[in-house]
VOGU-3710 file (C-alpha; in Angstrom, 3 decimals, decimal comma):
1> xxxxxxxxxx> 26,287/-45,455/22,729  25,982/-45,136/18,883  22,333/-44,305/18,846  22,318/-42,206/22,152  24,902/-39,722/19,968  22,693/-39,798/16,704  19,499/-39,062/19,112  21,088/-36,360/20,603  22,296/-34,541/17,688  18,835/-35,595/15,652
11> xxxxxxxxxx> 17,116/-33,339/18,967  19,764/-30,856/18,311  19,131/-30,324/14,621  15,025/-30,816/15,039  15,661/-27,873/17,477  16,021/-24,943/15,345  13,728/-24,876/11,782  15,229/-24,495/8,749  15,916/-20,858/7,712  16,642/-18,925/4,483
21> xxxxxxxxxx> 18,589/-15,772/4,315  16,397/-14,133/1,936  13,753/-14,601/4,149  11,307/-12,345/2,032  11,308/-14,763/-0,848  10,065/-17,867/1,256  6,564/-15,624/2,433  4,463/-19,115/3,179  7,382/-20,473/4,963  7,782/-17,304/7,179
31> xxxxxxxxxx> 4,176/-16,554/7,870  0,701/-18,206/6,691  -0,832/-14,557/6,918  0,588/-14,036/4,107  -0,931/-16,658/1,884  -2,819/-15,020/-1,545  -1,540/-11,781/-0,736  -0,017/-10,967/-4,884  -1,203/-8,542/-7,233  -1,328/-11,802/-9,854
41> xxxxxxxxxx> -3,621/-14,991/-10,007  -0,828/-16,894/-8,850  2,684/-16,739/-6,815  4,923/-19,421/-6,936  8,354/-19,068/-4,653  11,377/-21,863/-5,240  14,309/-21,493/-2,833  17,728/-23,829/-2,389  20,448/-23,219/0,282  23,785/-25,289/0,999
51> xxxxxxxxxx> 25,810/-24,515/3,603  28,940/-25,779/5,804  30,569/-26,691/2,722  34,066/-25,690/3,587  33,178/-27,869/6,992  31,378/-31,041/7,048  29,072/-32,436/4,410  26,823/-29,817/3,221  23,507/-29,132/5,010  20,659/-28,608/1,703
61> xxxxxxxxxx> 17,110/-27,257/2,284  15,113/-27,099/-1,108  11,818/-25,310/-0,930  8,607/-24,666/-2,990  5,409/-22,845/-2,424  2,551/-21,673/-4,069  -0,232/-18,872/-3,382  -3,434/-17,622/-4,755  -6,187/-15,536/-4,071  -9,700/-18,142/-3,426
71> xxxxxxxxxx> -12,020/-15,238/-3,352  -12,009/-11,360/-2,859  -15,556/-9,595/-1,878  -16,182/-6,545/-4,417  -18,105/-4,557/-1,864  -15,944/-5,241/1,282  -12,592/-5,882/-1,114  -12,252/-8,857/1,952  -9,631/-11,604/0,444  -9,681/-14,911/1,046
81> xxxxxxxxxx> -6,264/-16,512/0,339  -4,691/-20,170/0,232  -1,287/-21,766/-0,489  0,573/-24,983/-0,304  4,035/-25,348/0,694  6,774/-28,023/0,471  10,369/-28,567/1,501  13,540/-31,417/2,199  16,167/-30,434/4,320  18,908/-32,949/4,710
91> xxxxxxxxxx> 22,121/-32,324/7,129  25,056/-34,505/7,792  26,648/-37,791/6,994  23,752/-39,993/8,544  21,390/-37,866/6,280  19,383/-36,765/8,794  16,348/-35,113/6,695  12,968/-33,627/7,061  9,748/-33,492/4,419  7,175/-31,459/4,967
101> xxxxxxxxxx> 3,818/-30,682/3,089  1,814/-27,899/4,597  -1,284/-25,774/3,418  -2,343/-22,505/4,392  -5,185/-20,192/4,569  -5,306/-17,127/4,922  -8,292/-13,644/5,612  -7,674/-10,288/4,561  -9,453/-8,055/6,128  -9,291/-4,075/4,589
111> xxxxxxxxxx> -8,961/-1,213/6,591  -10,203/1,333/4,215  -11,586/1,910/0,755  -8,449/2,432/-1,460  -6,852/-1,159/-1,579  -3,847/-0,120/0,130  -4,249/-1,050/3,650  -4,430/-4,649/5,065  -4,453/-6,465/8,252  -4,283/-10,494/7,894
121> xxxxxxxxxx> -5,009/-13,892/9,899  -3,390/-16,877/8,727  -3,280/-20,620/10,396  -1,129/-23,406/8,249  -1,029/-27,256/8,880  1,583/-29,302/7,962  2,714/-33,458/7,602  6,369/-34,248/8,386  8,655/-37,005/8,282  11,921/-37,270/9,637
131> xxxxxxxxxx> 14,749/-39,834/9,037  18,324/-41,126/9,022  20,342/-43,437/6,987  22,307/-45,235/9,852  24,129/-46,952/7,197  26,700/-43,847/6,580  27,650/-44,013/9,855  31,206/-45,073/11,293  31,460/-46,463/14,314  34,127/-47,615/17,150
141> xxxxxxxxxx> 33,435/-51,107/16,119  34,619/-51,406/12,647  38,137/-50,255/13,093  40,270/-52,939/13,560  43,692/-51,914/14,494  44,316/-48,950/11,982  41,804/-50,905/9,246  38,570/-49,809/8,723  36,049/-52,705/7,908  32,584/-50,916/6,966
151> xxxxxxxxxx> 31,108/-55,044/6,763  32,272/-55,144/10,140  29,209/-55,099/12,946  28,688/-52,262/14,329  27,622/-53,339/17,582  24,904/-50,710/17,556  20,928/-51,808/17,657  18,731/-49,054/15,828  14,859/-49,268/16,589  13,486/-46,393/15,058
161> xxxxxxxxxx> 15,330/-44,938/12,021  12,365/-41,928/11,988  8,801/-40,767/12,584  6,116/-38,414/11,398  4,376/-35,363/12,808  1,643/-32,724/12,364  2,645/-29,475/12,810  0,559/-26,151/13,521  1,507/-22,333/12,717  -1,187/-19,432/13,144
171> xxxxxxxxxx> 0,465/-15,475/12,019  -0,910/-11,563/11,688  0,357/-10,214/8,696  0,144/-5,976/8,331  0,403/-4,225/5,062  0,273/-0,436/4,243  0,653/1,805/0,993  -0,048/4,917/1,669  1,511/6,248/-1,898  2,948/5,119/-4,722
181> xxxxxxxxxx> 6,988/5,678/-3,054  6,338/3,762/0,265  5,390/0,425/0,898  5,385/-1,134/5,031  4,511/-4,044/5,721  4,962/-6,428/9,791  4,061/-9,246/10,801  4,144/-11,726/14,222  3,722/-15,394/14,042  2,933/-18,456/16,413
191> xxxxxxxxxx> 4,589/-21,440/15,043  4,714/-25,040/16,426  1,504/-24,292/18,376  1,075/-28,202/19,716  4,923/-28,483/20,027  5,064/-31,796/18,865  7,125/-34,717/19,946  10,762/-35,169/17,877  12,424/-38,277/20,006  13,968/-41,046/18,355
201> xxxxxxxxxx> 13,720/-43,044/21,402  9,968/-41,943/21,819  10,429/-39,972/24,862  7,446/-37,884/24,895  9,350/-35,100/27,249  11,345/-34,145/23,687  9,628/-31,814/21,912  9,404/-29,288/18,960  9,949/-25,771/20,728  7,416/-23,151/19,960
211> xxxxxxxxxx> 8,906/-20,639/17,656  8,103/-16,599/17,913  8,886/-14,560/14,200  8,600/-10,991/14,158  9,502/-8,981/10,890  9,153/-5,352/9,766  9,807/-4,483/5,801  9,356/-1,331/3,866  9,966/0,284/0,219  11,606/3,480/-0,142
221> xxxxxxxxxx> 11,311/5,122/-3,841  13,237/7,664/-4,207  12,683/10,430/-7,739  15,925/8,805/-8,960  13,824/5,168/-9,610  16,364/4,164/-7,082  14,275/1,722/-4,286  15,365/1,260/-0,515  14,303/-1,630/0,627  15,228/-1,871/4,808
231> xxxxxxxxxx> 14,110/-4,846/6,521  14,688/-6,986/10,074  13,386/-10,543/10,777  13,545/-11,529/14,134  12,920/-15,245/15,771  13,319/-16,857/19,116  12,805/-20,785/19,575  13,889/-22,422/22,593  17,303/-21,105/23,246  18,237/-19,971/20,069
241> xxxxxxxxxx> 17,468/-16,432/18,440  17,854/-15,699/14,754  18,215/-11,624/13,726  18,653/-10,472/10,057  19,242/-6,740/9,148  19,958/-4,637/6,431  18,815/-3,328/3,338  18,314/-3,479/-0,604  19,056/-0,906/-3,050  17,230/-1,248/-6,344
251> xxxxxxxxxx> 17,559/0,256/-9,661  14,316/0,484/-11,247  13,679/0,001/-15,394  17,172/-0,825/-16,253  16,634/-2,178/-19,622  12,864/-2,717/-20,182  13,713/-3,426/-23,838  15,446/-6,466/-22,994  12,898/-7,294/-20,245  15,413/-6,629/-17,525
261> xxxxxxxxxx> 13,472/-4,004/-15,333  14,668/-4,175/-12,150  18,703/-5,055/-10,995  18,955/-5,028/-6,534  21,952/-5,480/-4,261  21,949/-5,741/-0,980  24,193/-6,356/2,333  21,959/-7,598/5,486  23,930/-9,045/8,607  23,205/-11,831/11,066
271> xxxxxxxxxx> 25,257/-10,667/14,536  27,719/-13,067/15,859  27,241/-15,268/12,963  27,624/-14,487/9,240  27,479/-11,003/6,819  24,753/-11,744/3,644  25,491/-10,233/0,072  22,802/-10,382/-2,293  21,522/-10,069/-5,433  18,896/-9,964/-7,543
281> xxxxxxxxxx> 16,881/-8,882/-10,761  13,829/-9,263/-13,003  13,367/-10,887/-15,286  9,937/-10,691/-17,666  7,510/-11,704/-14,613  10,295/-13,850/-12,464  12,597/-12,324/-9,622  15,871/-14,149/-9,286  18,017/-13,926/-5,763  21,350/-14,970/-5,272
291> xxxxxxxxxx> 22,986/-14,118/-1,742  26,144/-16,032/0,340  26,920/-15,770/3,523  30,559/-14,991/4,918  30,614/-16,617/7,709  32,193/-14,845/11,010  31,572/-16,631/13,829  33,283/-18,690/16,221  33,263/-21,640/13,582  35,164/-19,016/10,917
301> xxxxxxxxxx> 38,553/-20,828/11,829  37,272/-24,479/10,533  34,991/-22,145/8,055  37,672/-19,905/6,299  34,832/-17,106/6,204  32,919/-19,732/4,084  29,067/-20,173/4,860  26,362/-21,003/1,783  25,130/-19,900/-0,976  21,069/-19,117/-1,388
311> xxxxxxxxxx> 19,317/-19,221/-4,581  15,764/-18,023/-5,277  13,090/-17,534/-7,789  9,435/-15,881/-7,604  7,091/-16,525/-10,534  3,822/-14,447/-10,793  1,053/-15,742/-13,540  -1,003/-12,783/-14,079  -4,859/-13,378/-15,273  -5,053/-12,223/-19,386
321> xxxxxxxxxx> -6,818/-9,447/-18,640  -6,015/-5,657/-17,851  -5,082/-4,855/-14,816  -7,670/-3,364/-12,856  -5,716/-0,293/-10,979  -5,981/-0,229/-7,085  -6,125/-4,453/-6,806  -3,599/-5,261/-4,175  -0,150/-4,751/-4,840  2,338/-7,461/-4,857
331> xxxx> 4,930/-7,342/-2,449  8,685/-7,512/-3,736  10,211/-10,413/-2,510  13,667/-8,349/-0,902
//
């Protein structure tokens, strides 16, 4: 009966990925399109989430990816991007975890002569393992009376404390600048094309949904070096449908002395489930995030409004060199 219930809610957990409220500063994670595509030689993105705090023990997802242009044709200003992406998401007192190590690749293809308009194609394979540590697990059998006895057997027979999969995600990516004030940029993705199999038990009928993303970003700038930055992320796997909407307001050059050019808040709202405050600034050539989520669903009564907090940092390592004016823009990260 044990492993039956730790089956069921390992399928339950495997069925939904793991998200991040600021989705725009996970790109690899979101889309493999979007792989190379920074005005730098290279992008590196670091995320960490806990939530359910107030709840249970805390679920943690840790994240890091890199990015980088491989080649970009002079004549046809073409791109050829790659990236590699890693992450550990852990949930619950049996530790029920994933690790995953993925690479991407991504083609840029330009629709004009001015840099500033971009359609991508992106595919991204990944290795994953999955687990459990039955050990922090209580059962029925170790209670004697009103005793607990964790030395006590269990009763319960565990055959398969994990397994490992390949995973395959293939995305579009769209991005348009038509001046220096506005910035749009979509995209659609494919994700767990194979779906592959996530039983416990081995039953090949339990499998990985396929996941749908749509998202839609742009950049206001407005005379007052005040930015609007409106944006909605949309995913369906399975049964379950993630939305995220709002917007960013950023204040550009706010203390370029001090190396502090850029200070954003922001409010974006997942319906039925939580509002998202963030933050964030830059810093020299890193973008920090901070955001929490008040939580306002059903759960909010066990919750107390309490949902997770969401760190995140982007890193761009330019080449020595001058700039070269019209190479592809970088896009901000909220």
């Amino acid at each position: 009966m044990g492993l039956c219930l730790i089956c069921l809610v390992s399928a339950s957990l495997s069925a939904q990925d793991i998200h991040f409220s600021q989705y725009k500063s996970a790109p690899l994670l979101i889309n493999p399109a979007q792989a190379g595509f920074a005005f730098c030689k290279l992008r590196i993105t670091a995320n960490q989430r806990s939530q359910w705090r107030a709840v249970s023990v805390p679920f943690n997802t840790f994240y890091l990816g890199l990015d980088f242009k491989i080649f970009q044709d002079r004549q046809s200003k073409n791109v050829i991007g790659g990236g590699l992406i890693s992450y550990y998401d852990q949930a619950g007192d049996s530790r029920f975890g994933t690790s995953s190590v993925a690479g991407a690749l991504s083609y840029f293809f330009a629709l004009n002569d001015f840099q500033n308009h971009y359609l991508s194609f992106g595919l991204s394979g990944s290795y994953n393992d999955r687990s459990y540590d039955y050990a922090k697990l209580v059962f029925g059998n170790q209670f004697l009376g009103d005793k607990f006895d964790p030395d006590n057997y269990n009763g319960e027979t565990f055959l398969n404390r994990g397994f490992r999969f390949v995973d395959y995600n293939a995305g579009v990516h769209w991005y348009y600048r038509p001046d220096d004030d506005y910035v749009y940029d979509a995209g659609l993705v494919l994700s767990h094309i194979t779906t592959p199999p996530q039983s416990m038990l081995e039953d090949p009928d339990v499998k990985l949904d396929r996941k749908v993303t749509l998202y839609f970003n742009a950049e206001i700038t407005r005379p007052d070096k005040r930015t609007i930055s409106p944006g909605v992320y949309l995913s369906r796997q399975g049964t379950y449908t993630e939305i995220i909407a709002g917007s960013m307001i950023s204040l550009n050059g706010v203390n370029p002395g001090h190396n502090l050019s850029r200070f954003q808040a922001g409010l974006f709202l997942r319906p039925v489930d939580a509002a998202i405050v963030m933050f964030g600034f830059d810093y020299q050539q890193i973008t920090f995030g901070i955001s929490y989520d008040i939580n306002y669903s059903r759960l909010r009564s066990a919750s107390t409004l309490r949902g997770g907090f969401e760190f995140s940092a982007l890193y761009m390592f330019h080449k020595k060199k001058k700039k070269k004016p019209g190479s592809i823009p970088c896009p901000q990260p909220f």
